[in-house]
Backbone bond lengths (Angstrom), bond angles and torsions (degrees), N, CA, C in turn:
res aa  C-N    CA-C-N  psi(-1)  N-CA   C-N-CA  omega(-1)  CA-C   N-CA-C  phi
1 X - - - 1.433 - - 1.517 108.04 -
2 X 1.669 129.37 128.71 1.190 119.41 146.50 1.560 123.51 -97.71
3 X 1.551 102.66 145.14 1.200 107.17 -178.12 1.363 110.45 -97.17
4 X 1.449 133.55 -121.99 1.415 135.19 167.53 1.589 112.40 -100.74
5 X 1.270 111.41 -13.11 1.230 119.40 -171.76 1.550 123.68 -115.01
6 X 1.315 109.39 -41.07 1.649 128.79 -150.27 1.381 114.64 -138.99
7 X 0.893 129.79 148.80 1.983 141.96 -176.59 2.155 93.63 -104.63
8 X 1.135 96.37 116.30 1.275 92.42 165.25 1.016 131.44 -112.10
9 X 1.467 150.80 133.49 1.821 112.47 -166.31 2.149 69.12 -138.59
10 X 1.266 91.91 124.70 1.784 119.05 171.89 1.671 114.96 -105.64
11 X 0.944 104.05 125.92 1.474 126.49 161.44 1.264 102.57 -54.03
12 X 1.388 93.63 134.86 1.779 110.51 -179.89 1.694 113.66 -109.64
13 X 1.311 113.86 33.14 1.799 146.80 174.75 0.980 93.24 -103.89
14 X 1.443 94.37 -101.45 1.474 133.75 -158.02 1.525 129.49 -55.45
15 X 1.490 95.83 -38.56 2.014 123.96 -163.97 1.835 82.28 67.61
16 X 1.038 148.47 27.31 1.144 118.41 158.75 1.947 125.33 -70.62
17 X 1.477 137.29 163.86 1.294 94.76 -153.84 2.139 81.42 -150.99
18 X 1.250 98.04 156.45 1.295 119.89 -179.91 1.295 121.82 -94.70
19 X 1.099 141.20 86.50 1.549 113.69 -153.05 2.174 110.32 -140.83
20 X 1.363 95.77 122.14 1.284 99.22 -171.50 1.527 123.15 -98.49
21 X 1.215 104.77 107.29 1.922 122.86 -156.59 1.165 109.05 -56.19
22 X 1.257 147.21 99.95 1.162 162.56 -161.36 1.735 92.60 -70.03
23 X 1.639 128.67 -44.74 1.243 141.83 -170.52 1.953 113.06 -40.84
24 X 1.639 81.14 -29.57 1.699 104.87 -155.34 1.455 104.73 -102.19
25 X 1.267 112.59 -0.01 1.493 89.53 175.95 1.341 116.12 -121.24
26 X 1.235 95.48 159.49 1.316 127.93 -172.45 1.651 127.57 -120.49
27 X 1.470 124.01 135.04 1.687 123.58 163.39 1.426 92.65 -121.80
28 X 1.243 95.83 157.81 1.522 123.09 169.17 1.772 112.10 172.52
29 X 1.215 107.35 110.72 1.864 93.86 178.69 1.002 125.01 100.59
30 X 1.588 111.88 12.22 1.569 115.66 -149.72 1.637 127.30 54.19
31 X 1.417 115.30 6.55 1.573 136.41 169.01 1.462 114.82 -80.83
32 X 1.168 113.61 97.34 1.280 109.76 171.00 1.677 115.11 -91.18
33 X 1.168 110.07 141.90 1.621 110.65 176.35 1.376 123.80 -129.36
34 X 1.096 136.53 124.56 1.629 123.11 173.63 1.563 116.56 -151.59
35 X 1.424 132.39 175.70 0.885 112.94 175.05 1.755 121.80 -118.75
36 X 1.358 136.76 -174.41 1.403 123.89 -171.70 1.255 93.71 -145.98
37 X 1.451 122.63 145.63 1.489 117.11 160.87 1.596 109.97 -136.62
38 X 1.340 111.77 147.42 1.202 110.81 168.21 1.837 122.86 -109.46
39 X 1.458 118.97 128.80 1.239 138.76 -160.08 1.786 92.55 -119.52
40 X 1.589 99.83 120.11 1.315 118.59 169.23 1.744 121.27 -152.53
41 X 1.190 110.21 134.70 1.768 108.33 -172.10 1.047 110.24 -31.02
42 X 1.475 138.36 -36.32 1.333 141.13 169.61 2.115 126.41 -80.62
43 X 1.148 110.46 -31.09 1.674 115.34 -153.23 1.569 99.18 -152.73
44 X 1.616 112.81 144.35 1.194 122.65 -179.16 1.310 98.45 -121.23
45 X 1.558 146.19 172.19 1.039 141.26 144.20 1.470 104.91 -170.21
46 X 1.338 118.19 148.83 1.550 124.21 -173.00 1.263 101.49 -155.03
47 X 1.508 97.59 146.86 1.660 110.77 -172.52 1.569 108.27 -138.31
48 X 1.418 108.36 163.82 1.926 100.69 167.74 2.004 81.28 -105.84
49 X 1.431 88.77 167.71 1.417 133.92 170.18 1.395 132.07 -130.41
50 X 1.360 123.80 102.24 1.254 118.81 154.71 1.517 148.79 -93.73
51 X 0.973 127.64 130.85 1.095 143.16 -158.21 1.902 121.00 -110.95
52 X 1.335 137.28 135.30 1.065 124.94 -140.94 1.784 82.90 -142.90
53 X 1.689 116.56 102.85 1.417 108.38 -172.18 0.989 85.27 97.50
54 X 2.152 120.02 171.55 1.314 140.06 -178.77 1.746 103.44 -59.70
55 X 1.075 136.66 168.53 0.973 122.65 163.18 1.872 118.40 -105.29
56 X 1.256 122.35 152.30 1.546 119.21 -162.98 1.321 112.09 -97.74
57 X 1.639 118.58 30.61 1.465 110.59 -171.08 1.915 116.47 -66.72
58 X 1.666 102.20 -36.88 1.461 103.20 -173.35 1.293 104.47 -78.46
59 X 1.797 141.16 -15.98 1.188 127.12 168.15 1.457 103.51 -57.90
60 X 1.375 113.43 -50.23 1.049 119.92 -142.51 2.162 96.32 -67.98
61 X 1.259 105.70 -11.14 1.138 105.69 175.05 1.625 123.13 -104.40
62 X 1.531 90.04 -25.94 1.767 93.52 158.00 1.491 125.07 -46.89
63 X 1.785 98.52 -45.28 1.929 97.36 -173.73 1.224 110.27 -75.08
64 X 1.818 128.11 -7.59 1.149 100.41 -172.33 1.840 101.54 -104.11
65 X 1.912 112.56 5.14 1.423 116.89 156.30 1.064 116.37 -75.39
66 X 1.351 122.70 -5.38 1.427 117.12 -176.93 1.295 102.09 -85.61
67 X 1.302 132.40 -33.36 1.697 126.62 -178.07 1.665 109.02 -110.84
68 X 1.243 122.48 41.39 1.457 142.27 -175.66 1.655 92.38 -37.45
69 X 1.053 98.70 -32.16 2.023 95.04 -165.14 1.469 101.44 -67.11
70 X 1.326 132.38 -47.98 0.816 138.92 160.24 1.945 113.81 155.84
71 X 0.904 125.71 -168.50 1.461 135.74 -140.26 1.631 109.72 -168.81
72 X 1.620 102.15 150.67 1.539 108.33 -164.45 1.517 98.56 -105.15
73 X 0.922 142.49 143.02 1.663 147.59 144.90 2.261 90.82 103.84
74 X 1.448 110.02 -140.63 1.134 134.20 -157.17 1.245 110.89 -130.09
75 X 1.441 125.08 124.78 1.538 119.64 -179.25 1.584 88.06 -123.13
76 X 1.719 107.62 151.60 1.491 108.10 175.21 1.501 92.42 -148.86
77 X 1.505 106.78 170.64 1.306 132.45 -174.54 1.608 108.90 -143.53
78 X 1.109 126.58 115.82 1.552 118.99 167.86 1.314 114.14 -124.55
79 X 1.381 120.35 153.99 1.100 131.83 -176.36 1.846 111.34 -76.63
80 X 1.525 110.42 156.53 1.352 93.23 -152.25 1.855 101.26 -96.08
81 X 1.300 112.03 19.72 1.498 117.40 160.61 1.733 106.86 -113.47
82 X 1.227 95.02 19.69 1.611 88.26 171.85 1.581 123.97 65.76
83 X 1.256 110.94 4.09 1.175 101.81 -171.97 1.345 123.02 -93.08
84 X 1.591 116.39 -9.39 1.515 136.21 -164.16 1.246 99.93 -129.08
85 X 1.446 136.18 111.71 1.363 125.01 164.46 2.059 100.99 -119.98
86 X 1.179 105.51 163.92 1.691 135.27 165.02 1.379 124.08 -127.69
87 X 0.925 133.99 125.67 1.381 153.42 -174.07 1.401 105.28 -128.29
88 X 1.473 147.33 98.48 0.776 143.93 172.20 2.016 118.94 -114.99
89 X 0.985 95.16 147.10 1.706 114.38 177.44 1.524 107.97 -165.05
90 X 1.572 93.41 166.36 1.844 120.56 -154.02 1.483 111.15 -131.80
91 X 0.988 100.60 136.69 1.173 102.95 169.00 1.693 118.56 -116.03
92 X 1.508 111.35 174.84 1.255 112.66 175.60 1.593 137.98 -73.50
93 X 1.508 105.14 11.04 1.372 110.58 157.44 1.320 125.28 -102.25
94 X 1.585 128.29 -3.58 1.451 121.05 153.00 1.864 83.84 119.45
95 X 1.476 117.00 37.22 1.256 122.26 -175.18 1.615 99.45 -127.39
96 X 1.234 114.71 146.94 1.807 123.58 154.59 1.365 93.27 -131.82
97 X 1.608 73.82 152.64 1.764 104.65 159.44 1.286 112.23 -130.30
98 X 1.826 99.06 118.61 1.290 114.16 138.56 1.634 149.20 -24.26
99 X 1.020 117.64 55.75 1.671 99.62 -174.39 1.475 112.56 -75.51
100 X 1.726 125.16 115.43 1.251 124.57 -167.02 1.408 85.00 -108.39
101 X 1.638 85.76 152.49 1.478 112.60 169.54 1.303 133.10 -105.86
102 X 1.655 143.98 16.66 1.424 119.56 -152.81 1.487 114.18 -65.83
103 X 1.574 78.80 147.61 2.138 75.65 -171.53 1.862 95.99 -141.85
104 X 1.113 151.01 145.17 1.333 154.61 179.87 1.041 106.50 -138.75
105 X 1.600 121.05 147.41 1.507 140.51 -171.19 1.455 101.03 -150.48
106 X 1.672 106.32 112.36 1.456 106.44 158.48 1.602 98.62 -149.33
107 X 1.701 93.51 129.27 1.545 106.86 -167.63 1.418 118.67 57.30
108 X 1.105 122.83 -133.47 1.220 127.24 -173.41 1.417 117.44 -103.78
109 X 1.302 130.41 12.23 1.279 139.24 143.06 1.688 128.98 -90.47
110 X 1.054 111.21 148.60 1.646 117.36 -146.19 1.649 96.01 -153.37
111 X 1.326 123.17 123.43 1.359 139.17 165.14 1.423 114.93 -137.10
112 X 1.845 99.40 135.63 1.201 70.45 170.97 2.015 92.27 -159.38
113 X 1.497 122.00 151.40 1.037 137.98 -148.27 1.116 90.60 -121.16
114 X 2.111 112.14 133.41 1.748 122.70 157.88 1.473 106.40 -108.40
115 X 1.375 100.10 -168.19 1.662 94.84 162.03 1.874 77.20 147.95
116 X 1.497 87.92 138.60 2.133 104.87 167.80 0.845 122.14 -104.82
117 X 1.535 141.51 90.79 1.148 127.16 147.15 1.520 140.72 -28.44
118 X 1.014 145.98 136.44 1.602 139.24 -166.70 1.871 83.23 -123.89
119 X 0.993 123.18 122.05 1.837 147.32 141.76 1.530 132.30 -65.07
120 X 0.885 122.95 167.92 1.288 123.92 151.96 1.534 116.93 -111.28
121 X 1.280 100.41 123.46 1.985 100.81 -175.33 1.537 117.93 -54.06
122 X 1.618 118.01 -38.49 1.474 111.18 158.52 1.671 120.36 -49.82
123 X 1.111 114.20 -7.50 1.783 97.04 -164.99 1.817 85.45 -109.52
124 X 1.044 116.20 1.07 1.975 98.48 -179.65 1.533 111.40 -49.89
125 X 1.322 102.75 -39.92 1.722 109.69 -151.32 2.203 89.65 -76.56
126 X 1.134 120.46 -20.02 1.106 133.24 -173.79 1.540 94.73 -62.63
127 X 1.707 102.51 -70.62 1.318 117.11 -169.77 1.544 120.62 -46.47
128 X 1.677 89.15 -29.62 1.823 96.92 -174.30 1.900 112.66 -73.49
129 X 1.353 102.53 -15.74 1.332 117.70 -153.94 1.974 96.78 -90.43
130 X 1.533 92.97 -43.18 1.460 107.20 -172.31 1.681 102.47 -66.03
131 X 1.311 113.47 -55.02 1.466 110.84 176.24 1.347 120.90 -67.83
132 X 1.480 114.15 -9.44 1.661 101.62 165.14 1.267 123.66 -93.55
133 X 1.605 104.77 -13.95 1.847 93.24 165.19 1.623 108.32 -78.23
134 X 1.342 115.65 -28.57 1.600 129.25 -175.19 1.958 90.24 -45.82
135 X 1.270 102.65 -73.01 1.742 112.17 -169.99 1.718 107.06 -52.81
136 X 1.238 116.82 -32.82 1.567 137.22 -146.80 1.200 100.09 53.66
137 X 1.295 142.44 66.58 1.735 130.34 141.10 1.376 92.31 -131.30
């Protein structure tokens, strides 16, 4: 769902929800910056992300609308500071799961957060659409 602000992509389990803060981002330099948080009945966690060039999140959600039916093995996408990863796979009821990653490293402290979202395979091409007005490309 977009609202006026934010890209949300919610688990269809849990309602736990993915959501990329429109508040937080930034271009300048070919640097893109923004931040992501993840919201679940149990755990919160939010991170920034940078990005170097446009960033490829809505391709990265186009290819997996392109095989909506579903797909063999694991497709992933990570962000190129590591801090945002996707792992996605399908199953045979017209469902993916998300396995998100946020993970942060500064100095010698290191955290880092999972958690799966479950989708609906009809809404990818949605998701791809929402994050490309989010990026504007």
């Amino acid at each position: 769902m977009v609202d006026d602000t934010d890209v949300v992509i919610k688990c269809v389990n849990s309602g736990a929800t993915l959501t990329f803060h429109r508040e937080t981002l930034r271009v300048a330099d070919d640097i893109c910056s923004f931040e992501v948080s993840l919201r679940s009945p149990t755990l919160t966690a939010r991170i920034g992300i940078e990005e170097f060039g446009p960033p490829q999140w809505s391709g990265f959600f186009d290819l997996l609308a392109a095989d909506w039916k579903g797909w063999t093995g694991s497709r992933a996408h990570e962000s190129r500071d590591g801090h945002l990863k996707l792992a996605a796979t399908s199953d045979a009821l017209g469902h993916v799961a998300l396995h998100l990653t946020l993970r942060d490293r500064i100095g010698d402290s290191d955290w880092l957060c999972e958690y799966t979202l479950t989708v609906e395979a009809g809404r990818l091409g949605e998701m791809a659409r929402e994050l490309r007005t989010f990026f504007g490309c």
